[in-house]
C-alpha positions as CSV (number, residue, x, y, z in Angstrom):
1,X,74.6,116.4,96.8
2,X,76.8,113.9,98.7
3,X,77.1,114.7,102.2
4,X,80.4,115.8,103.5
5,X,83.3,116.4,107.1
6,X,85.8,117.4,107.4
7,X,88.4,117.4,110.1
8,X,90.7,119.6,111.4
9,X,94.3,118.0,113.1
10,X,96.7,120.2,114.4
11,X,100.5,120.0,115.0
12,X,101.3,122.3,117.8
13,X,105.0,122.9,117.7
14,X,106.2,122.1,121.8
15,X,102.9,122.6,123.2
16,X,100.6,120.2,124.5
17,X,97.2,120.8,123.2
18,X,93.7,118.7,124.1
19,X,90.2,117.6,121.7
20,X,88.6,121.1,120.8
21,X,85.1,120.8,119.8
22,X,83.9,123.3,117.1
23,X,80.9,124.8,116.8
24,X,80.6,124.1,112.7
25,X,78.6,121.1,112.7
26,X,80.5,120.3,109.3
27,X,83.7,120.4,111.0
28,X,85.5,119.0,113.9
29,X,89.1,120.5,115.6
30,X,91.5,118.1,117.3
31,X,95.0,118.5,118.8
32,X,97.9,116.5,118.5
33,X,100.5,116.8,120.2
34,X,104.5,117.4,118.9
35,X,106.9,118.4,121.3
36,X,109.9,120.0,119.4
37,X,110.8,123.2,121.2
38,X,114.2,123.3,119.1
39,X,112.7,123.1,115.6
40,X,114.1,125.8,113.9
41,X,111.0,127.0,111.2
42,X,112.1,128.5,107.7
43,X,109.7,131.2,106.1
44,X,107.6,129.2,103.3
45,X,108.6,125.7,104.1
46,X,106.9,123.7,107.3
47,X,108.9,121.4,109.6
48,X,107.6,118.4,108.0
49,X,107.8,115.9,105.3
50,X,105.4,113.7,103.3
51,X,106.0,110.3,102.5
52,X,104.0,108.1,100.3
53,X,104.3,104.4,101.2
54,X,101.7,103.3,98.2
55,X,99.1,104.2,96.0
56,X,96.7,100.8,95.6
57,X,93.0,100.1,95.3
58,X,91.3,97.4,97.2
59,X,92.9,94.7,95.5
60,X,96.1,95.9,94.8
61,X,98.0,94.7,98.1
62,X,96.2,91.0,97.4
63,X,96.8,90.4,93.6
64,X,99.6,92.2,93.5
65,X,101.7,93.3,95.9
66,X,101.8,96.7,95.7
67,X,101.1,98.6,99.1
68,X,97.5,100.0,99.5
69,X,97.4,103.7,99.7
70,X,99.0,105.0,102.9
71,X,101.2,107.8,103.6
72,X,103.4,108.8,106.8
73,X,104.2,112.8,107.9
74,X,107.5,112.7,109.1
75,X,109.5,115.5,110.9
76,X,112.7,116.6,108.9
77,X,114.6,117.7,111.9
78,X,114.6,113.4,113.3
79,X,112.6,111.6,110.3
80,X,110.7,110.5,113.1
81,X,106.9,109.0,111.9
82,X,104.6,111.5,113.9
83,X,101.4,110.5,111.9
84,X,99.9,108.0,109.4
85,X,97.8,108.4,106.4
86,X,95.5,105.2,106.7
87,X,97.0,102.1,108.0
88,X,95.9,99.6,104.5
89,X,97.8,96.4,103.5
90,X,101.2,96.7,103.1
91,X,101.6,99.8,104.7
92,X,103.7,99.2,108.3
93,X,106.5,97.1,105.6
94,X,106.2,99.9,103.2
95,X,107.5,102.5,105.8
96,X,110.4,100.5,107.1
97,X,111.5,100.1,103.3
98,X,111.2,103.5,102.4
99,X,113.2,105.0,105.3
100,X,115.2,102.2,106.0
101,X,114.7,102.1,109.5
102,X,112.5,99.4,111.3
103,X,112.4,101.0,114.5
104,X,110.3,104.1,113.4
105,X,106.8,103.5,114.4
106,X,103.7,106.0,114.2
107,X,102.2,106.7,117.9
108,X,99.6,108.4,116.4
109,X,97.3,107.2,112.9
110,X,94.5,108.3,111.0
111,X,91.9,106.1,109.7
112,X,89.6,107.1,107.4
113,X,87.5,104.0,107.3
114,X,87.1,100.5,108.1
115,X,88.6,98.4,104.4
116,X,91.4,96.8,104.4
117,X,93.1,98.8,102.0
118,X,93.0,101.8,104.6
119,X,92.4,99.8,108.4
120,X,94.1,96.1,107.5
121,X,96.9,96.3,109.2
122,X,95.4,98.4,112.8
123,X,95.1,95.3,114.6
124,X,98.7,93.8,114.1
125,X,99.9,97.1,114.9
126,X,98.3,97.5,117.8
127,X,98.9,93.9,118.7
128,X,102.7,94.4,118.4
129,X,103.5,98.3,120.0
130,X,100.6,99.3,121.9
131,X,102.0,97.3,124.9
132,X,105.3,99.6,124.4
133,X,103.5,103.0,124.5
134,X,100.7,104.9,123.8
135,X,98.9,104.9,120.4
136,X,96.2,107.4,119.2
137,X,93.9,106.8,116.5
138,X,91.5,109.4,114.7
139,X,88.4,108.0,113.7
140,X,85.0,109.3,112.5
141,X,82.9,108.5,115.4
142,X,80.6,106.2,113.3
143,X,83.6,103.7,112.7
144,X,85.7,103.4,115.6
145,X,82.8,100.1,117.0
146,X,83.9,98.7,113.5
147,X,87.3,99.0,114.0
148,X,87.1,98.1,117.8
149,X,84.9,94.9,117.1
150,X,85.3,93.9,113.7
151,X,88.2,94.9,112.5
152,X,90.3,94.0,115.9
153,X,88.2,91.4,117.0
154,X,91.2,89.1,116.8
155,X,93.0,90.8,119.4
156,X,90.0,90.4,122.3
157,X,91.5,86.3,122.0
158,X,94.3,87.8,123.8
159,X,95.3,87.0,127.7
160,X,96.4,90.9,127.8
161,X,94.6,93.5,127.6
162,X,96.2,95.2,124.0
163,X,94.0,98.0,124.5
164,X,95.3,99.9,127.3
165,X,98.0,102.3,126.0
166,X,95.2,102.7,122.6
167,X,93.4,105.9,122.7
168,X,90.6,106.3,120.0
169,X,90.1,109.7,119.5
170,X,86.5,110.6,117.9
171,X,86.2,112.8,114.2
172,X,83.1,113.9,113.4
173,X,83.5,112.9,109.0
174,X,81.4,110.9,107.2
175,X,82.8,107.8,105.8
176,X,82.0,109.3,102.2
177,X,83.5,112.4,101.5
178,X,85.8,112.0,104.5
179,X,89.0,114.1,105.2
180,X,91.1,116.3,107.2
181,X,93.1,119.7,107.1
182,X,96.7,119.9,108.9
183,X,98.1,122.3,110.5
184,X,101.3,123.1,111.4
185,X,100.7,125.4,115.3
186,X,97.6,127.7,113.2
187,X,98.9,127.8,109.3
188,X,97.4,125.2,107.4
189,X,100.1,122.9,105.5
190,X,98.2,119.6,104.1
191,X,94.5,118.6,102.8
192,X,93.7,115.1,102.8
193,X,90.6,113.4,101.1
194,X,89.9,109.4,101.6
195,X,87.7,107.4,99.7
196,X,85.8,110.4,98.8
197,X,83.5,111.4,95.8
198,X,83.6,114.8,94.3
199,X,81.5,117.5,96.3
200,X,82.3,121.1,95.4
201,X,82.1,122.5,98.8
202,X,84.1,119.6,100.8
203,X,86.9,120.2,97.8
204,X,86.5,124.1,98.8
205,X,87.6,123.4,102.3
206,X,90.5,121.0,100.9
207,X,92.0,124.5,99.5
208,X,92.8,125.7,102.6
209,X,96.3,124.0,102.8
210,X,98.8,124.8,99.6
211,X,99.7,120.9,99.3
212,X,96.6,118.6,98.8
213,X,95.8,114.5,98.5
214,X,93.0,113.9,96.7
215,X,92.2,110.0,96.0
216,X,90.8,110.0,92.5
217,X,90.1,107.5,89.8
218,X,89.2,107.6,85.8
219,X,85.9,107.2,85.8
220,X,84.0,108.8,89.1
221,X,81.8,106.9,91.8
222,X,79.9,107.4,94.5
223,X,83.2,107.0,96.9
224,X,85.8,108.2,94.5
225,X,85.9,111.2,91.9
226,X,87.3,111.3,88.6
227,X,90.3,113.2,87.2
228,X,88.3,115.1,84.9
229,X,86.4,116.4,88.2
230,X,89.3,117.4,89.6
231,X,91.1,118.9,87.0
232,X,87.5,121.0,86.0
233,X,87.8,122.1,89.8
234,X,91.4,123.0,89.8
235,X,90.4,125.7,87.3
236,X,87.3,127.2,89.8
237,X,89.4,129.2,92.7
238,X,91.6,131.9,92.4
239,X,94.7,130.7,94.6
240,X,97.1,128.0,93.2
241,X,97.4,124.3,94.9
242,X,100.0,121.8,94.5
243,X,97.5,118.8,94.1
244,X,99.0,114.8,94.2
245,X,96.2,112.3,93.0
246,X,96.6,108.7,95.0
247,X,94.3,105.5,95.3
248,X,94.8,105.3,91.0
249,X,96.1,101.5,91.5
250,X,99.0,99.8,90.1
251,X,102.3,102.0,89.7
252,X,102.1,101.6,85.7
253,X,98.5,102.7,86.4
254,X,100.2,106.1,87.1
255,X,98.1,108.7,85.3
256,X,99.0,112.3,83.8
257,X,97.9,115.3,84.1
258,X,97.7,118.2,81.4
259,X,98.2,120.8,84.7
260,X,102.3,121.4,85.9
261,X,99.8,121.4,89.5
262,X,98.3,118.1,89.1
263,X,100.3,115.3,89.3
264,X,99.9,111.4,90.4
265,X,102.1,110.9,93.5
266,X,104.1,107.3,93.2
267,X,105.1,105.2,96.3
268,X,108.4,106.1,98.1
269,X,108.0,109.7,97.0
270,X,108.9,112.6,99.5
271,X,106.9,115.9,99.1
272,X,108.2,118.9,101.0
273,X,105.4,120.3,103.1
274,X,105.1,124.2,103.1
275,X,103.3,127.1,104.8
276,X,100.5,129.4,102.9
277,X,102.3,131.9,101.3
């Protein structure tokens, strides 16, 4: 069985809240911070948006233009970017299309791992608004060197130091089987896997939120799972999920799904987050 992590980020609604360390040794907790005292919460629906900014495999940015897979959590209240899915090819251009904006940056990013399709744009980002204010990136704990000395290496040519406002903040996932839970203060409103191959129990843990990413291709792999796996799984537990496949490729690559539940999410599309019922 492929090993699995999984972490846990939290959105505390106007509270500032600090790394907690849990004692599961297959699960990590971390804060982040949102102040927004005067969000008003509606029963059933969260106080935030998703946002896909693209779907792509490895090559797809490259050959074809097509943003790698990346998505953005928005607040509805402002539209303001308060974290990023991944941080591939394509994706900083992707967001300022999509919400038509260029001065909405993310201070605080995800990465599940170090390929370009999910880390290839980290160091011009950090290059370019780290120097402006603080930036916080999540990273599994056995990445964050790559990132830091390959992936950014080109920044350490600099006369300034661009790492002083960047605070790396330590997951404890495995690059395989990687992903996180989001919660909204303590109610769970978004499941994330990256670059992950099917494992019953890590896809158990995904159920906790009511809206779920799963990356997923055809034909399963080590690192991805198939559609078939997911759809055979979607049938297992008892409570309903609202499940959006990603990482399938090109936009005419856009698969379908025989279950209302299961759909392949498409680049510029907005997804309503929501609370457990």
């Amino acid at each position: 069985m492929r090993p699995y992590r999984l972490t846990y980020l939290f959105i505390s609604m106007g509270v500032s809240t600090s790394v907690e360390h849990s004692t599961d040794k297959q699960s990590e907790k971390y804060g982040i911070s949102v102040n927004d005292d005067d969000v008003e919460v509606l029963t059933g629906i969260s106080s935030y948006d998703l946002l896909c900014l693209g779907v792509g495999k490895g090559a797809t940015a490259v050959y074809s233009n097509q943003a790698s897979s990346s998505f953005a959590i928005l607040r509805r209240s402002t539209n303001e970017c308060i974290l990023f899915i991944d941080i591939g090819l394509g994706s900083i251009f992707a967001l300022q299309k999509y919400l038509k904006n260029p001065n909405i940056k993310p201070q605080q990013i995800f990465v599940s791992h170090n390929h370009p399709d999910h880390s290839g744009e980290l160091p011009v980002y950090i290059a370019n608004e780290a120097l402006k204010s603080i930036v916080r990136i999540y990273c599994y704990i056995g990445i964050q060197s790559r990132l830091r000395q390959n992936r950014c290496a080109e920044l350490d040519s600099s006369t300034t130091d661009l790492f002083h406002n960047v605070q790396w903040i330590m997951c404890q996932h495995s690059e395989l089987c990687a992903g996180f839970v989001l919660y909204e203060n303590d109610q769970a409103i978004l499941s994330f896997s990256g670059d992950s191959g099917f494992n019953a129990s890590f896809y158990k843990f995904l159920w906790t939120a009511p809206t779920i990413l799963v990356d997923d291709r055809a034909t399963c792999t080590y690192a991805h799972a198939s559609f078939d796996e997911i759809l055979n799984f979607y049938n297992a537990p008892g409570e309903q999920r609202q499940v959006f496949v990603y990482h399938y490729g090109l936009e005419n690559e856009k698969p379908t799904f025989p279950i209302d539940s299961i759909s392949a999410i498409s680049p510029g599309q907005g997804i309503q987050l929501i609370l457990p019922q």
